[in-house]
C-alpha positions as CSV (number, residue, x, y, z in Angstrom):
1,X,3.4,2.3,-16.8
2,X,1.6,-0.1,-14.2
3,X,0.2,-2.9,-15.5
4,X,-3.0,-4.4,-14.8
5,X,-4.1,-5.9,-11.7
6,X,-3.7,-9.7,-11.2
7,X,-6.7,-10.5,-9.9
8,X,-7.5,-14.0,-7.6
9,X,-9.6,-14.8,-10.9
10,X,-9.3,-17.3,-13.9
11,X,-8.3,-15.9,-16.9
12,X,-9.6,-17.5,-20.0
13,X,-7.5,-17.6,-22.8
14,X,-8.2,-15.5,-26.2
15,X,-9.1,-18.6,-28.3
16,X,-11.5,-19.8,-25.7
17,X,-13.2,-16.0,-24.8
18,X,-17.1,-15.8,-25.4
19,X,-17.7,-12.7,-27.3
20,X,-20.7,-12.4,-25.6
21,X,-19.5,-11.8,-22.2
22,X,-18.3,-8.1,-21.5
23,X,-14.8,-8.3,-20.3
24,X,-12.8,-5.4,-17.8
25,X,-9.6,-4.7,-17.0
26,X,-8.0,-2.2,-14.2
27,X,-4.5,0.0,-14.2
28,X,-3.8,1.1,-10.3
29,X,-1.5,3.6,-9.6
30,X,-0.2,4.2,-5.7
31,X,-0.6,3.1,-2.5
32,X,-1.8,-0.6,-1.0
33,X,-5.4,1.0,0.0
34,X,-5.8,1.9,-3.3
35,X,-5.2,-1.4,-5.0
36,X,-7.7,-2.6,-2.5
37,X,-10.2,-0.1,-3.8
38,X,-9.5,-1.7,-7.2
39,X,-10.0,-5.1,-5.6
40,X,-13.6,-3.7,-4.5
41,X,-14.2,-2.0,-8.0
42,X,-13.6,-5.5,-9.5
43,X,-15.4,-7.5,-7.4
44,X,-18.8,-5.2,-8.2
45,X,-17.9,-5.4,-11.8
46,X,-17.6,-9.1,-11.4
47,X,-21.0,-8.7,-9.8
48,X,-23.1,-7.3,-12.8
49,X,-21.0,-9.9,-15.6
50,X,-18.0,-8.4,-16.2
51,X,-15.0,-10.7,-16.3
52,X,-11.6,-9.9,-15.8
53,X,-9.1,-9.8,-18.8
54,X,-5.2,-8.8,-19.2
55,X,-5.7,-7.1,-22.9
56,X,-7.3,-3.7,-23.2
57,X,-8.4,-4.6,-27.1
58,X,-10.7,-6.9,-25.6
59,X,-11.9,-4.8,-22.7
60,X,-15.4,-3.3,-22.5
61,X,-14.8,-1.4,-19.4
62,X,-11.8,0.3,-18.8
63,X,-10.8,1.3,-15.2
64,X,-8.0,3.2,-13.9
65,X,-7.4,3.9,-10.7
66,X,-5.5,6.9,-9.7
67,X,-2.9,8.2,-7.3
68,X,-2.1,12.1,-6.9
69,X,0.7,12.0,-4.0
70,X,3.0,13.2,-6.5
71,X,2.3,15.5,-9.2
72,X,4.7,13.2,-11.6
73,X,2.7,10.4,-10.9
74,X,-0.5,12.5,-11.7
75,X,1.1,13.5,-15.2
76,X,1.9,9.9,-16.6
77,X,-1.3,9.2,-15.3
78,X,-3.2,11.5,-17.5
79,X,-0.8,10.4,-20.3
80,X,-2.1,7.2,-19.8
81,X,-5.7,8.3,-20.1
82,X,-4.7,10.3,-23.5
83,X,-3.2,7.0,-24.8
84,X,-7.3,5.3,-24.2
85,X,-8.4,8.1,-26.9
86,X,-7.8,5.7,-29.8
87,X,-9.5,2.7,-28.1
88,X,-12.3,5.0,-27.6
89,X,-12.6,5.7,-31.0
90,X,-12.2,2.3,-32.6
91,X,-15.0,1.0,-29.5
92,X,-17.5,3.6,-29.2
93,X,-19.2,1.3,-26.5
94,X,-16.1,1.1,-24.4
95,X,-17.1,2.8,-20.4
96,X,-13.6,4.2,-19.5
97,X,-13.7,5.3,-15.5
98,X,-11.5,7.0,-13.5
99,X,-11.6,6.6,-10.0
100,X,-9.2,7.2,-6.8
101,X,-7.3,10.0,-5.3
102,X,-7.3,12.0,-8.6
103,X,-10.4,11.7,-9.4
104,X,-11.5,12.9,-5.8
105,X,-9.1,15.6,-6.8
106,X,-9.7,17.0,-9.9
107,X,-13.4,15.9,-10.2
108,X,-15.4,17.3,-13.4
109,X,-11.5,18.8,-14.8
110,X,-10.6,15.2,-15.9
111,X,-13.6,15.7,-18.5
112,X,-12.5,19.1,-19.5
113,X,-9.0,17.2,-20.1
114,X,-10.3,14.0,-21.3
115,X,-13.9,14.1,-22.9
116,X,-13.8,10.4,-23.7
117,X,-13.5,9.9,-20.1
118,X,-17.2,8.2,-19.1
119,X,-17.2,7.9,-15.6
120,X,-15.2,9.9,-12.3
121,X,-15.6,7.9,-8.8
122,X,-14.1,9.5,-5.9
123,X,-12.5,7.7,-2.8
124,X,-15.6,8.0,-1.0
125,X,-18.0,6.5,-3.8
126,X,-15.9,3.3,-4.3
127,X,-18.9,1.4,-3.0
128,X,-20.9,3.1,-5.5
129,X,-19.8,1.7,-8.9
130,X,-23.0,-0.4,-9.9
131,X,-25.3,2.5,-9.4
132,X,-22.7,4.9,-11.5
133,X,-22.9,2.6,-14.5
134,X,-26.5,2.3,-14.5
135,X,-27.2,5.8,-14.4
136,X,-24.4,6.3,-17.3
137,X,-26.4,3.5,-19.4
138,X,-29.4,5.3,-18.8
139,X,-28.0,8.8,-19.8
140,X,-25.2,8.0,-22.1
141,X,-23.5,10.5,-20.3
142,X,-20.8,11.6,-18.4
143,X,-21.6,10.6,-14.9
144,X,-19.7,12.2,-11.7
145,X,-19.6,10.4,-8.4
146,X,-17.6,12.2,-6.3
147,X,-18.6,13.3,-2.5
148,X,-16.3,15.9,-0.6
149,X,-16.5,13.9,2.5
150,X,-17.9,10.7,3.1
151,X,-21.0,11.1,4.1
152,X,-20.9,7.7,6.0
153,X,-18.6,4.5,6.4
154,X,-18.8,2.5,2.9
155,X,-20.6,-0.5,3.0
156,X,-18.9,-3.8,2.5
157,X,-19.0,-4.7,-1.4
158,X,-18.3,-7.9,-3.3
159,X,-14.4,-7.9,-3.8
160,X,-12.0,-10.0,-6.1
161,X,-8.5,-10.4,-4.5
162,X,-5.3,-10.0,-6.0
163,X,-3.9,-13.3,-4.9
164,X,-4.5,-16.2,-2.9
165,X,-1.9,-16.2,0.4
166,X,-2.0,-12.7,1.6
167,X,-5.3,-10.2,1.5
168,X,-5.9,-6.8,2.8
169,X,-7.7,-5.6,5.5
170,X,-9.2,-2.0,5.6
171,X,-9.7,-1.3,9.3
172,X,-9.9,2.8,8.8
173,X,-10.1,5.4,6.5
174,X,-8.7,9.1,6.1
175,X,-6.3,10.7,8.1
176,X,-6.2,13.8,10.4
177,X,-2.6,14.4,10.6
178,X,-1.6,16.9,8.1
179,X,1.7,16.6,7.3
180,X,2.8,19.8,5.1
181,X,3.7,17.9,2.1
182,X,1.0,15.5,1.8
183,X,-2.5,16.0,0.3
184,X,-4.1,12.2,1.6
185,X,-6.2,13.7,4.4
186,X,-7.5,16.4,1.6
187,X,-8.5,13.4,-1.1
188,X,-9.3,10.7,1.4
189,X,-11.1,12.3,4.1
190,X,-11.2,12.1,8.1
191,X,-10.1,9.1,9.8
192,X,-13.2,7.0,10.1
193,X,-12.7,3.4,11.7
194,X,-14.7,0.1,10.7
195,X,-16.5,-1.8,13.4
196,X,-14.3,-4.5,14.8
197,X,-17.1,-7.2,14.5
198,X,-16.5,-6.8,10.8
199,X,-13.0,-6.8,10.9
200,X,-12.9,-9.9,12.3
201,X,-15.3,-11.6,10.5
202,X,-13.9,-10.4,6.8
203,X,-10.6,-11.8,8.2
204,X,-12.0,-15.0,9.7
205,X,-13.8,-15.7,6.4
206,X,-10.6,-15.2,4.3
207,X,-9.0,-17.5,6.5
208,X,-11.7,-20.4,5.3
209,X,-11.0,-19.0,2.0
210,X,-7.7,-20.2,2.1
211,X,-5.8,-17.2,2.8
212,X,-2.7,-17.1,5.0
213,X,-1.8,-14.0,6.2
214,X,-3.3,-10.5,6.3
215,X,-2.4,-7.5,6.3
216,X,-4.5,-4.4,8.0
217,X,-4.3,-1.2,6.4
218,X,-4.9,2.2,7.1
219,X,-3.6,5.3,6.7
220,X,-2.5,5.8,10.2
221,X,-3.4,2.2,12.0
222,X,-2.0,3.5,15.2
223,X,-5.8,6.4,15.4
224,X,-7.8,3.0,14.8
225,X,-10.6,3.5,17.5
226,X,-10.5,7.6,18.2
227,X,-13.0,8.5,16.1
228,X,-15.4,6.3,18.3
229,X,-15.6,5.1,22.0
230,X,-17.3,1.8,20.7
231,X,-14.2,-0.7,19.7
232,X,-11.1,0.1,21.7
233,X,-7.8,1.4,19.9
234,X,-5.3,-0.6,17.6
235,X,-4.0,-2.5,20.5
236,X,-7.3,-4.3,21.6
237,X,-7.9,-4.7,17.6
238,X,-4.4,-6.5,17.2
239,X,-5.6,-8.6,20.6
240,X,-9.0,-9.5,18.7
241,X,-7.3,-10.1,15.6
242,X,-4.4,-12.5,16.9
243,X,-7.3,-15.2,18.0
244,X,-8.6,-15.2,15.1
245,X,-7.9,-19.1,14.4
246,X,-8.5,-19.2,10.5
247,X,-5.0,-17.1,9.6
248,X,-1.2,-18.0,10.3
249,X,0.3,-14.2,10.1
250,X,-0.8,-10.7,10.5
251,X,0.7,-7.3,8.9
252,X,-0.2,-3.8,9.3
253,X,0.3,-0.7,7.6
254,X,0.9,2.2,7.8
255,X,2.1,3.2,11.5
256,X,2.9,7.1,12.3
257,X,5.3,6.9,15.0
258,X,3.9,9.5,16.8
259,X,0.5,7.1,17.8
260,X,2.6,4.1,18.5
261,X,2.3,3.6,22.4
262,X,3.4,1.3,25.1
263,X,0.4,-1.4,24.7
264,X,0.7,-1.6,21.0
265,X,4.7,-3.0,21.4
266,X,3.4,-5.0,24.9
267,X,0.6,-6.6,22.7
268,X,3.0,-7.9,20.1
269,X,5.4,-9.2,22.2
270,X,2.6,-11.5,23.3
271,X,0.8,-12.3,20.9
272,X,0.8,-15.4,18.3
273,X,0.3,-14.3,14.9
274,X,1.3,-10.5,14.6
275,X,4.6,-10.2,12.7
276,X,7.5,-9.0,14.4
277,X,8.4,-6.5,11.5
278,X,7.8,-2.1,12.9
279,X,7.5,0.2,9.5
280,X,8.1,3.3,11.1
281,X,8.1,5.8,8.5
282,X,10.3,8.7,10.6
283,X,10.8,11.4,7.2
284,X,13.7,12.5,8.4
285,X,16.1,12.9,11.2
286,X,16.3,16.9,11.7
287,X,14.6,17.8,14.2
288,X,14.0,21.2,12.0
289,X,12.4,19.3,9.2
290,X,10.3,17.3,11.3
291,X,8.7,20.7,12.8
292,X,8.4,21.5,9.0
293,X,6.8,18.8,7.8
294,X,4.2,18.9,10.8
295,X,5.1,15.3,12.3
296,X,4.4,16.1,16.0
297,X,7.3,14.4,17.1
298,X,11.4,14.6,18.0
299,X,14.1,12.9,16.9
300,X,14.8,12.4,20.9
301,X,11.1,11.0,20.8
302,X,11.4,8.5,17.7
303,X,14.7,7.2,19.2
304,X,12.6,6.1,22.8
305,X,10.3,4.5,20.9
306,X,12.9,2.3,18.8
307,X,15.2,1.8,22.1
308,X,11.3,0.3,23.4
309,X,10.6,-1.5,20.4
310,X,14.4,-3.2,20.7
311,X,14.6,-3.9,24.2
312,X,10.9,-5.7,23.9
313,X,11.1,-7.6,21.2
314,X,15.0,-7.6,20.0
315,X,14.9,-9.6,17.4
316,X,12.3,-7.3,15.5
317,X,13.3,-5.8,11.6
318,X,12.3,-2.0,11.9
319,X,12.2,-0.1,8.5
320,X,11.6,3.2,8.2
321,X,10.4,6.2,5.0
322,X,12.8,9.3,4.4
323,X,12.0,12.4,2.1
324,X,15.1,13.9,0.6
325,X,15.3,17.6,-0.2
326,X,12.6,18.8,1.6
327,X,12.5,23.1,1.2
328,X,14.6,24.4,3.6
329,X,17.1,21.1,3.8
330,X,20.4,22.5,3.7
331,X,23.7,20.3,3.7
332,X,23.8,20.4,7.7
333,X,20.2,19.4,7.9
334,X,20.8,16.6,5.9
335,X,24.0,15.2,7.4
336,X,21.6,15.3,10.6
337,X,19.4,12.7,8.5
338,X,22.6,10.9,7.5
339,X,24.1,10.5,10.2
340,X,20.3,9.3,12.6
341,X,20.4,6.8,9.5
342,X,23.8,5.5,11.0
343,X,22.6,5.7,14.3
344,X,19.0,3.7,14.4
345,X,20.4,1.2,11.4
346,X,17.4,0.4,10.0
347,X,16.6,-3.1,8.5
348,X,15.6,-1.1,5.5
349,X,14.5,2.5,4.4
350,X,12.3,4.0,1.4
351,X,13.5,6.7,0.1
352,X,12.0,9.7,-2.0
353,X,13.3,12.4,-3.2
354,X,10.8,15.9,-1.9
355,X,8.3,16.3,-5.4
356,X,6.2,19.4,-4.8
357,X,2.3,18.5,-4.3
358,X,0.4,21.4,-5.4
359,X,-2.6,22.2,-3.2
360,X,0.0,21.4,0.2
361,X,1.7,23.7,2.6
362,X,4.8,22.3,1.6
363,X,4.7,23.3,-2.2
364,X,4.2,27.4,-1.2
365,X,7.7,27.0,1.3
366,X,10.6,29.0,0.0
367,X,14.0,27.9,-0.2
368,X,12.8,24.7,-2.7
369,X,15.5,22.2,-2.9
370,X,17.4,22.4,-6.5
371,X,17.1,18.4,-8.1
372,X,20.5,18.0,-8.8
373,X,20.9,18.8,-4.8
374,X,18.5,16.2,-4.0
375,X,19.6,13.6,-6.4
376,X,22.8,13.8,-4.6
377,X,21.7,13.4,-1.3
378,X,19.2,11.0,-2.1
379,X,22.2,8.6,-3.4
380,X,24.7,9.2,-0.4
381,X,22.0,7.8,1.8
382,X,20.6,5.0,-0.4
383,X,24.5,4.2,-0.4
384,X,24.8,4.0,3.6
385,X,21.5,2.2,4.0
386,X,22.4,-0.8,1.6
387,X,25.8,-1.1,3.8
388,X,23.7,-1.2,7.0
389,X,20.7,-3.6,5.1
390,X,23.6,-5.9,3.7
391,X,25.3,-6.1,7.6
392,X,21.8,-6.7,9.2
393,X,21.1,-9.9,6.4
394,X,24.7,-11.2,6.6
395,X,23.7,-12.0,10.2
396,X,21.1,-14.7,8.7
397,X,23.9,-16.8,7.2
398,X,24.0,-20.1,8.3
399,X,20.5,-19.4,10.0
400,X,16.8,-20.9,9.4
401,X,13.9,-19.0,8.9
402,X,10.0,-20.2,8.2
403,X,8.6,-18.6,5.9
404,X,5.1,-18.6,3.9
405,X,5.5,-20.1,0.1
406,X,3.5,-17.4,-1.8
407,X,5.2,-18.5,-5.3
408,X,7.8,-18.4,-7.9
409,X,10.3,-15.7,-7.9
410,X,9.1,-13.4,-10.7
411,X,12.7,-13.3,-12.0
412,X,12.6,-17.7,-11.7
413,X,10.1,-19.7,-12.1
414,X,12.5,-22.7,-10.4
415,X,12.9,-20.3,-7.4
416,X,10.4,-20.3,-5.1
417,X,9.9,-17.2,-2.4
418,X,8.2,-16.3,0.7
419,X,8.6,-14.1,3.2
420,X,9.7,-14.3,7.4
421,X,7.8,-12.9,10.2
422,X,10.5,-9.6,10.0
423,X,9.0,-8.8,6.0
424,X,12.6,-10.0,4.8
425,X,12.1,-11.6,1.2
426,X,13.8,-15.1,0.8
427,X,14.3,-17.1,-2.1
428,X,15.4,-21.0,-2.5
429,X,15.7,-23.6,-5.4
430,X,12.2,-25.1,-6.0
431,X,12.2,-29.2,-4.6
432,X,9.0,-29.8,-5.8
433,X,7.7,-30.4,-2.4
434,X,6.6,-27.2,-1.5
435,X,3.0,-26.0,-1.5
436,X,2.0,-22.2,-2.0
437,X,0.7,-21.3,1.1
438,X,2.3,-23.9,3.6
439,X,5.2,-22.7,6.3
440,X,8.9,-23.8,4.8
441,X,12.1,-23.9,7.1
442,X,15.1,-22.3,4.8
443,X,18.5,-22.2,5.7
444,X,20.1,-18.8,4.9
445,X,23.4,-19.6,2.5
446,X,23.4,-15.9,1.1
447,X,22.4,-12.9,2.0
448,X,22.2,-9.5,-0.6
449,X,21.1,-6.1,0.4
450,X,17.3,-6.6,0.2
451,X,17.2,-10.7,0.0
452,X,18.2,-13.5,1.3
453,X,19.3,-16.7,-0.2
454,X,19.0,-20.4,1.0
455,X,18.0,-24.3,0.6
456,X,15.0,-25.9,1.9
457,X,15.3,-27.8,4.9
458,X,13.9,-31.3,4.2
């Protein structure tokens, strides 16, 4: 079960609450654009009087925001809509919404489902929340927001951010690619990009704000600009972005390898600000599967583009997203994955086992992949990725990184952590002189599969 957003708010404590003020609270499921569309649904509660609170006892509106990439993740999500029911019952004023990829999904079925559901909000009506609630205190009814395509680029919204170092950046929406076993481009639409002039205003303000580092999103950063003529592509975005002279870092997610070209690597070799960290998801390394799972390129392909990437910018951490058990993987098809794993040596991969996605190509395929099969696979190559991950970070020992203090460790409150350039996660006894959000030099004394360990260098 996720648990509710943190949001860059101050939480009052139960003995100090007024019980006149009508509190919310938020459950997100899935993917970073959708915790930003819970950062937008909380700032336009936050907007109307709402304020944000951790319990669910003490919550007058309940929002949860959904994910539907996988049909597991859909079924513990409607378990955590049956387990509202009660609170429904006991608080016969409480608004529960659902909104996100589900909703834009299953529209008007979550009622059928779940009558004590109040409100459905699709992924193109995220801007829309305000007038839903209106119209549902008018009616005292269900109320259904849910557009099959966006009918135009949502506007900008009041938002409430997570945290208070590192924000997200929404520079496009949708994607047009298609891949057999996803269903995005069905629940979020065509690729639609935002003007740049906003772009790099919203990311100039959160720099005054106090923010550090941010981190564009999109489903497929790489189309930024080719739904239009008027901005440029990503390149001449990451250009416009890297003066921006309010932030220290810039991210991005996520890239298809396909779309990544020449001026994209040439423009972060020489830029200032843009991390030095390519997340490349490549799905697998069959050349067979790839052709299955509609990703319009070769293994020959994706290994150009890495020797590119390396012989640019060497010193760049490239991580990468494989599906296991795909239909139609059979043991030679996945030692072809297994050993292209060997080969690239990745800094670090994510990896998911194939779950059928009802409404995608994929799911109607024959020759489904048994789970047992797949569990196996699945651990053979988590198993040669941490020996490649735990080489790579060994080569950090006795090294210094910089890094951006964005905290405790969740596991230590007298370890601090922050993050380098290349996205690798490092930890370090807590001096006292640190500052969340100021650069600290560590010296690398450990290093473990997916951290690395050191002491702050006075």
């Amino acid at each position: 079960m996720s648990k509710p957003d943190q949001y860059n708010v101050e939480v009052t404590s139960n003995d100090m609450k007024d019980s006149n003020v009508k509190y919310f609270t938020t459950y997100t499921y899935g993917c970073q654009m959708n915790h930003h569309d819970s950062e937008r649904l909380a700032g336009q509660l936050k907007s109307i009087g709402y304020e944000y609170t951790e319990s669910l006892e003490e919550a007058s509106f309940i929002l949860i925001n959904t994910c539907c990439v996988r049909e597991s993740a859909e079924k513990k999500i409607y378990g955590k809509i049956g387990e509202l029911k009660n609170l429904k019952v006991s608080n016969p004023n409480l608004i529960i919404a659902i909104a996100g990829c589900m909703a834009q999904k299953d529209k008007e079925k979550i009622f059928k489902k779940a009558p004590h559901i109040d409100l459905i909000i699709g992924t193109h009506n995220v801007h829309q929340l305000v007038e839903v609630i209106k119209e549902f205190e008018e009616s005292k009814d269900h109320v259904l927001a849910v557009w099959d395509q966006a009918e135009r680029l949502a506007p900008d919204v009041p938002t409430i951010r997570r945290g208070k170092i590192s924000a997200w950046v929404p520079i496009m929406y949708g994607c047009n690619n298609f891949c057999t076993y996803c269903i995005v481009p069905y629940v979020r639409g065509r690729e639609r990009s935002r003007p740049l002039p906003d772009i790099i205003e919203e990311i100039h303000q959160l720099g005054l704000d106090g923010f550090k580092e941010i981190t564009l999103l999109g489903q497929n950063v790489n189309s930024y600009g080719n739904d239009t003529n008027e901005y440029g592509d990503f390149a001449d975005l990451l250009k416009a972005v890297d003066q921006v002279e309010t932030i220290e870092r810039v991210r991005y997610m996520t890239s298809h390898p396909r779309d990544i070209n020449d001026k994209v690597i040439d423009t972060i070799l020489n830029s200032k600000k843009i991390c030095d960290h390519f997340h490349l998801p490549v799905q697998s390394g069959s050349d067979t599967i790839l052709k299955m799972m509609n990703r319009g390129y070769t293994t020959d392909y994706y290994r150009e583009l890495v020797r590119k990437i390396r012989k640019a910018i060497p010193h760049a951490s490239l991580t990468t997203d494989i599906i296991v058990g795909f239909p139609g993987e059979t043991d030679e098809l996945f030692q072809e994955t297994l050993e292209f794993l060997k080969e690239i040596r990745f800094d670090a991969s994510y990896t998911f086992l194939y779950s059928k996605r009802s409404g995608t190509p994929a799911a109607a395929m024959a020759d489904q992949v048994p789970l047992a099969v797949k569990k196996e696979r699945l651990q053979k190559l988590m198993d040669v990725q941490n020996d490649i991950s735990l080489e790579i970070n060994q080569q950090f020992t006795d090294t210094a990184v910089t890094v951006i203090v964005e905290g405790p460790s969740q596991r230590d409150e007298n370890r601090l952590m922050g993050r380098t350039t290349t996205n690798k996660i490092v930890l370090w006894d807590k001096q006292g002189t640190e500052e969340v959000g100021q650069l600290a030099n560590i010296k690398i004394t450990t290093a473990q599969t997916w951290i690395l360990k050191g002491d702050l260098i006075d």
